[in-house]
Residue frames relative to the residue before (quaternion, step in Angstrom):
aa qw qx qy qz dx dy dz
X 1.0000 0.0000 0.0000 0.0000 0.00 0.00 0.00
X 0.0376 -0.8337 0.5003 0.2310 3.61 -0.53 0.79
X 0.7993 -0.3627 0.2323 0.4190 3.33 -1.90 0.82
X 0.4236 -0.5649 0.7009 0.1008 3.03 -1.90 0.98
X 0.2595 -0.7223 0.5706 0.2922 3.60 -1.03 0.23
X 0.4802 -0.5971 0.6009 0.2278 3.74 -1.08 -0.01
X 0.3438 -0.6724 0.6450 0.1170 3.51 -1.28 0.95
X 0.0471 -0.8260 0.5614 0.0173 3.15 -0.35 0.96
X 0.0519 -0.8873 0.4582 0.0004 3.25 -0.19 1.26
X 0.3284 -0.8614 0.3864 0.0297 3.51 -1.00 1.64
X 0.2707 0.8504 -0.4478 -0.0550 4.01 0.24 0.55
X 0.4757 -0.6218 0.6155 0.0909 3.37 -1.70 0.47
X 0.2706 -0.5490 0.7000 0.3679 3.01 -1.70 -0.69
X 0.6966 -0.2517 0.4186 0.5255 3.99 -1.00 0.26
X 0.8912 0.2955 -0.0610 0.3386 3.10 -0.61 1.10
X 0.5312 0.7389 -0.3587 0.2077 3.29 1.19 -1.34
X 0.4877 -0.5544 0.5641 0.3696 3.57 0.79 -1.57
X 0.2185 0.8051 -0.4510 0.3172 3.68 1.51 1.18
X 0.6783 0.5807 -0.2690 0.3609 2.97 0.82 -1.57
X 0.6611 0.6542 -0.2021 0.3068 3.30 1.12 -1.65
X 0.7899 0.4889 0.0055 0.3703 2.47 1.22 -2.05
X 0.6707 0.4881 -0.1118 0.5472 3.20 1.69 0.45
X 0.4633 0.4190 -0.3116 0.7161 3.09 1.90 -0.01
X 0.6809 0.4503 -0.3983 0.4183 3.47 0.24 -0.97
X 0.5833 0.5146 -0.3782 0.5020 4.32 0.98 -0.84
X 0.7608 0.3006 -0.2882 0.4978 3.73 0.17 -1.33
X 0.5310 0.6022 -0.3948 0.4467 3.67 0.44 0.45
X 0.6332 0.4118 -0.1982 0.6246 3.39 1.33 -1.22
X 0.9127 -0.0851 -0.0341 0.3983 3.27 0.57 -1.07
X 0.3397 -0.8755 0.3259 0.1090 3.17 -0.66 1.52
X 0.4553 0.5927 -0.4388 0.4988 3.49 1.47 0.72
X 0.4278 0.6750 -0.4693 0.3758 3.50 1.41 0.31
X 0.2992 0.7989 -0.4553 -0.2551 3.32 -0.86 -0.69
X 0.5161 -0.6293 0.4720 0.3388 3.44 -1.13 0.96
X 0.1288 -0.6428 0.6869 0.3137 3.58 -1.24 0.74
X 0.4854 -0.6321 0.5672 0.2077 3.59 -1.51 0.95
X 0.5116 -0.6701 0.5149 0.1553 3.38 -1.07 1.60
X 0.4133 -0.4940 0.7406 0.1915 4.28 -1.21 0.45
X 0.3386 0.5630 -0.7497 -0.0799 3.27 -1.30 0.50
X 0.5570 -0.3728 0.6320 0.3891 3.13 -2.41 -0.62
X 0.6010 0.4729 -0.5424 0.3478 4.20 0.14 -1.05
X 0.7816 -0.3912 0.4349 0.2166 2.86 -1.86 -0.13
X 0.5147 -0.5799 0.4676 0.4244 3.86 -1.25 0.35
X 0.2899 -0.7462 0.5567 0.2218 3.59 -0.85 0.46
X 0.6534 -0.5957 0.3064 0.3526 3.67 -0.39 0.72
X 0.7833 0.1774 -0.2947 0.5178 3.70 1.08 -0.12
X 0.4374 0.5359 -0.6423 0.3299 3.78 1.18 0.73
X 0.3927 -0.5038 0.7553 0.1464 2.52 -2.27 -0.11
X 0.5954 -0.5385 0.5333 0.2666 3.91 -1.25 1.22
X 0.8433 0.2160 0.0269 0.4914 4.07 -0.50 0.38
X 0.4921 0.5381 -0.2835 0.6228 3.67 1.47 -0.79
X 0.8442 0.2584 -0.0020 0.4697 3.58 -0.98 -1.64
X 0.8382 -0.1134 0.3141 0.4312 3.42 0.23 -1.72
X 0.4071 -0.6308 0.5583 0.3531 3.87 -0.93 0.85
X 0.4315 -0.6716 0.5748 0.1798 3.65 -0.83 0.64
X 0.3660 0.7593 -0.5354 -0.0541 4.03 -0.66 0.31
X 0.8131 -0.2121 0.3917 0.3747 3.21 -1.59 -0.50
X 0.4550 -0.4078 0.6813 0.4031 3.38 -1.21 -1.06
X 0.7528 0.4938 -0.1500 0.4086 2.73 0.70 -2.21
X 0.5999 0.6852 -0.1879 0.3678 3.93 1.02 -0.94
X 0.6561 0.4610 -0.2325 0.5504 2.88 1.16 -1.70
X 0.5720 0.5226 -0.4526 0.4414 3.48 0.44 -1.27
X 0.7010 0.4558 -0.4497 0.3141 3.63 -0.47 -1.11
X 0.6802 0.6288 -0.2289 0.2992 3.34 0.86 -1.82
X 0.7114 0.4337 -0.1550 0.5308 3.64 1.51 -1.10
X 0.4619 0.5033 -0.3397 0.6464 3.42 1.52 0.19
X 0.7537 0.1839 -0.2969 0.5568 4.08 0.31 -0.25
X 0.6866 -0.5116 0.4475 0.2583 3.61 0.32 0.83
X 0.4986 0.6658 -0.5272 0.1735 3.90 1.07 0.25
X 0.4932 0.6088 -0.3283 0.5276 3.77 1.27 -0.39
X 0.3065 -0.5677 0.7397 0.1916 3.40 -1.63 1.44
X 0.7527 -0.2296 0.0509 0.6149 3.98 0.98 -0.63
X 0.3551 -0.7781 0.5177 0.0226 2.99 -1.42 0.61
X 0.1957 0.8023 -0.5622 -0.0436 4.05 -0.16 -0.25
X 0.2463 -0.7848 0.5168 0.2373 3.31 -1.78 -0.19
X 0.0109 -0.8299 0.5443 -0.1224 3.18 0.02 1.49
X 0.8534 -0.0216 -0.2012 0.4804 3.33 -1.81 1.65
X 0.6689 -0.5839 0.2446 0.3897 3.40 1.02 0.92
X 0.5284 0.4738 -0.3165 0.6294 3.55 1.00 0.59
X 0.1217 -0.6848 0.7121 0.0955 3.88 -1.12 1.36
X 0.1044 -0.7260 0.6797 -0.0108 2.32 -1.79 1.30
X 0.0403 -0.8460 0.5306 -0.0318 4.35 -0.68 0.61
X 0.2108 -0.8556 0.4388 0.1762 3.09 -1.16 0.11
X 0.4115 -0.7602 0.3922 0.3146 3.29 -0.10 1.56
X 0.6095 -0.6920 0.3612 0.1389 3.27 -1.51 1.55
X 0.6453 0.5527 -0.3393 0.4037 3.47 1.31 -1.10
X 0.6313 0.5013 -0.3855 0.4489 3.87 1.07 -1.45
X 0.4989 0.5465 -0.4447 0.5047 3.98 0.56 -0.16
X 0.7358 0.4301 -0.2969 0.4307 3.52 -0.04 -1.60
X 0.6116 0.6408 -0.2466 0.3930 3.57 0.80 -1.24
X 0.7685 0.3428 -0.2055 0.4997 3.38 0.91 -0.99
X 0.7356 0.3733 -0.3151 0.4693 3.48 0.90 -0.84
X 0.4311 0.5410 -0.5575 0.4589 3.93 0.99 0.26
X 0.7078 0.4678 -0.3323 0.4120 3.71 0.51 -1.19
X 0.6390 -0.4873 0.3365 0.4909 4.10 0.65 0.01
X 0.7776 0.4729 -0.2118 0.3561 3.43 0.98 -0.96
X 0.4893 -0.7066 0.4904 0.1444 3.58 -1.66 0.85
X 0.1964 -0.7602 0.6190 0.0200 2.83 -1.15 1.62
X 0.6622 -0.5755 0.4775 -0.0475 2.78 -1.79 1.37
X 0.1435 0.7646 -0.6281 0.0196 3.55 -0.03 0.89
X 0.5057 -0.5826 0.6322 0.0717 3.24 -1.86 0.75
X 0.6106 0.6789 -0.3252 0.2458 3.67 0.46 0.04
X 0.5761 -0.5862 0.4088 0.3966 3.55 -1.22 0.46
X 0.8028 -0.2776 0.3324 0.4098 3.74 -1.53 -0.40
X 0.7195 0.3888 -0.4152 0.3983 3.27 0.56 -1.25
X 0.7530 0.4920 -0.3499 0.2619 3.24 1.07 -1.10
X 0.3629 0.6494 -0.5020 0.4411 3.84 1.59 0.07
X 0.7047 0.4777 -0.3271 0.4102 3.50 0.08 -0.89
X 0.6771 0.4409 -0.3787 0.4514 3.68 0.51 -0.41
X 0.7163 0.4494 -0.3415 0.4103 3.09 0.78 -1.13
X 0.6626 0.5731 -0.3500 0.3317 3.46 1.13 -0.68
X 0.5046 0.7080 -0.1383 0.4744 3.13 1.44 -0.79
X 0.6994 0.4172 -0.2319 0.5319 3.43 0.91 -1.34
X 0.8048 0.3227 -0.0582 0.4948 3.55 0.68 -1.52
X 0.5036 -0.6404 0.5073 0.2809 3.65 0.61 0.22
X 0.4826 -0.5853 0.5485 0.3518 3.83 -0.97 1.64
X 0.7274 0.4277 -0.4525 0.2885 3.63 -0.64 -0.73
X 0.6567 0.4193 -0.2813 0.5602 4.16 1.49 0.00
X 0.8157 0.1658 -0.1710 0.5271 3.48 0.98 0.17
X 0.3347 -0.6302 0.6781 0.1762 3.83 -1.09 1.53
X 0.1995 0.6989 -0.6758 -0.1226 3.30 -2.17 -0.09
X 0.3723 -0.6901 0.6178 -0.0585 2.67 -1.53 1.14
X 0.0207 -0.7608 0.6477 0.0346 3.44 -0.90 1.23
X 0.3642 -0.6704 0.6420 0.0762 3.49 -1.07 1.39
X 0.1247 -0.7264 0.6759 -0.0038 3.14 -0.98 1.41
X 0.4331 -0.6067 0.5760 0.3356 3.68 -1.53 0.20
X 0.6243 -0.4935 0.4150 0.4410 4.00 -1.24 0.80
X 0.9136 -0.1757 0.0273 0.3657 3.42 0.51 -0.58
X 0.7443 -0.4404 0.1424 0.4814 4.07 -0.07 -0.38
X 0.6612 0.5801 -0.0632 0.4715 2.57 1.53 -1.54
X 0.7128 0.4602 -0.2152 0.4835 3.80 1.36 -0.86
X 0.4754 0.6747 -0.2569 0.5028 3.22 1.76 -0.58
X 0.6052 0.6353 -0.0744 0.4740 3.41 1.36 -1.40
X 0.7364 0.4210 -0.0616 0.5259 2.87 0.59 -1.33
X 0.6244 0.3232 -0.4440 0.5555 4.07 0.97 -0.79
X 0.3145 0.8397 -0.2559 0.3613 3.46 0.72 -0.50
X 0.7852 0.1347 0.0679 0.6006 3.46 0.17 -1.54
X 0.3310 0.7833 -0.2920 0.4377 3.80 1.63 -0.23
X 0.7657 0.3858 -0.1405 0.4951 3.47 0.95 -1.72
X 0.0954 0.8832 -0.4295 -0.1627 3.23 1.43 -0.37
X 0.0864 0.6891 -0.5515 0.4621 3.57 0.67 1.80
X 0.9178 -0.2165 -0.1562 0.2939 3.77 0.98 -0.01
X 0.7413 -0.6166 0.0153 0.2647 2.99 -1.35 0.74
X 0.7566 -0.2588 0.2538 0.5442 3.87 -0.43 0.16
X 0.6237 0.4775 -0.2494 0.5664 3.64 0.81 -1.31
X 0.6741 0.5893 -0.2351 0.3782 3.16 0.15 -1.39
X 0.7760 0.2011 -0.1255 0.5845 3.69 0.35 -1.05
X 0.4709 0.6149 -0.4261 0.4676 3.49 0.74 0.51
X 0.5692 0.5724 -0.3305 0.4889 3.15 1.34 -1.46
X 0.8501 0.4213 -0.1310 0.2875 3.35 0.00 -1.85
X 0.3850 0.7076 -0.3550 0.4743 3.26 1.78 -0.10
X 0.7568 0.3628 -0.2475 0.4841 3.27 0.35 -1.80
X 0.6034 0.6462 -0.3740 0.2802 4.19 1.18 -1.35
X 0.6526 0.6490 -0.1623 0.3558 3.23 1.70 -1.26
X 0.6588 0.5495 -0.2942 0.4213 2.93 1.27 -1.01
X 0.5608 0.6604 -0.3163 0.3864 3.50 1.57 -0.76
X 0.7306 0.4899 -0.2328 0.4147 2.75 0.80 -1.95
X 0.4374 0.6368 -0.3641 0.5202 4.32 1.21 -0.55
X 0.7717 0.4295 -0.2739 0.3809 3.34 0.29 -1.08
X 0.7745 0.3058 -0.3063 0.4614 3.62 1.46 -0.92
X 0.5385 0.7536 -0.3697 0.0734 2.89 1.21 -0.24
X 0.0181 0.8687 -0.4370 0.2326 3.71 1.53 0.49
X 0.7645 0.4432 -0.3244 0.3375 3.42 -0.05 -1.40
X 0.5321 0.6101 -0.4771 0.3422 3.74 1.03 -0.90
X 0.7464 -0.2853 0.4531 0.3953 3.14 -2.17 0.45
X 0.7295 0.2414 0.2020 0.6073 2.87 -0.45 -2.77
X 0.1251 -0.5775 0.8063 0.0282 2.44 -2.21 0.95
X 0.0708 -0.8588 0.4909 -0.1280 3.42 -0.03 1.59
X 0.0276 -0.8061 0.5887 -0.0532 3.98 -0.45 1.66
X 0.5489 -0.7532 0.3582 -0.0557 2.57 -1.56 2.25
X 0.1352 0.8390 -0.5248 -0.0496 3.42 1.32 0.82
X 0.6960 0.0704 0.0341 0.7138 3.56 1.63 -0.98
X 0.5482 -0.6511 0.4733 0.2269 3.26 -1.46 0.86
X 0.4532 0.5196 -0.3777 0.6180 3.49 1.19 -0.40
X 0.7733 0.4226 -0.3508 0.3167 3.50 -0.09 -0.69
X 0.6279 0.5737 -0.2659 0.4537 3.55 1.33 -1.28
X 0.6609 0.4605 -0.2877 0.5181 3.65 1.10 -1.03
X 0.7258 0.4629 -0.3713 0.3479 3.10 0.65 -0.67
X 0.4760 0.6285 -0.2806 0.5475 3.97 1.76 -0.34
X 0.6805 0.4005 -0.2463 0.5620 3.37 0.76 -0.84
X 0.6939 0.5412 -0.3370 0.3347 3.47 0.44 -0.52
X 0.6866 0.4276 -0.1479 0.5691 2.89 1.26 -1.03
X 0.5366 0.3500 -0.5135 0.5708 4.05 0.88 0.45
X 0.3509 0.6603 -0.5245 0.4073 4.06 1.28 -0.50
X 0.7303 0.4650 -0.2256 0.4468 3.46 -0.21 -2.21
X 0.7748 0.3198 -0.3180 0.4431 4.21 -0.27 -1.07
X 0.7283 0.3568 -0.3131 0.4943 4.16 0.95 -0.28
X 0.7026 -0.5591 0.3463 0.2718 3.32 1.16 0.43
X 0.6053 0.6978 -0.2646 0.2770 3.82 1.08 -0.69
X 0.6846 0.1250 -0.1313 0.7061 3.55 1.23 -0.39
């Protein structure tokens, strides 16, 4: 029987240092692979269709979560976002571990769907409130509301954020990859 890969799922709060901290891994290692998220929001001037993000409708997405294409799905800051079930299967038939971007609720589905003992997670915390805050207002991409929102969302999402494996703080990104890398090496994943 050959190897299965593992979903290795990465969350944050708004901000946390995911994105980074996941470009900076599939960079190191290329037997990773990121499964690309579905959303509804808009293109952002430096994505790319298929690259960053799948691009839909409202109307699209809806259909898509009606034919069962989503391993999970959620709707966060008013924009849905999922992750299409086959590019997962695809990767974890081939030996290799895909990378999910996604929040708590969406850990639980996936865990749920695929059984804990096929999927690790890791919630990235910031060093502290105030630096969190500060990267935060850094991106300056949103408004006062806006980062107010994700303040207070964050503080939630911290509070549940228990169930993960690893609890992994971003004092430096070098450091965080370099923590993860090194639970990678003892579970076998890279």
């Amino acid at each position: 029987m050959e190897k299965r890969g593992k979903v290795v799922i990465i969350s944050s709060v708004s901000g946390g240092g995911k994105s980074s901290l996941i470009e900076k891994l599939l960079v190191k290692h290329p037997g990773l692979s990121l499964s690309i998220t579905a959303t509804t929001r808009a293109m952002r001037e430096y994505e790319q269709e298929g690259k960053h993000y799948f691009f839909y409708s409202q109307d699209e997405f809806m259909k898509k979560i009606e034919d069962g294409y989503f391993l999970e799905y959620a709707k966060v800051y008013n924009y849905y976002y999922g992750i299409p079930l086959e590019n997962v299967e695809n990767t974890l038939s081939q030996g290799r571990s895909s990378i999910l971007n996604i929040d708590i609720q969406g850990k639980k589905t996936v865990q749920k769907k695929l059984g804990k003992n096929q999927v690790m997670s890791f919630f990235l915390l910031p060093p502290s409130i105030k630096v969190w805050e500060e990267r935060l207002r850094g991106r300056r991409s949103n408004t006062e509301e806006e980062i107010q929102k994700r303040l207070k969302e964050g503080k939630k999402e911290m509070e549940h954020s228990k169930s993960y494996d690893w609890h992994i703080i971003n004092h430096s990104l070098e450091q965080a990859v370099q923590e993860i890398e090194e639970i990678f090496y003892r579970n076998k994943i890279i």
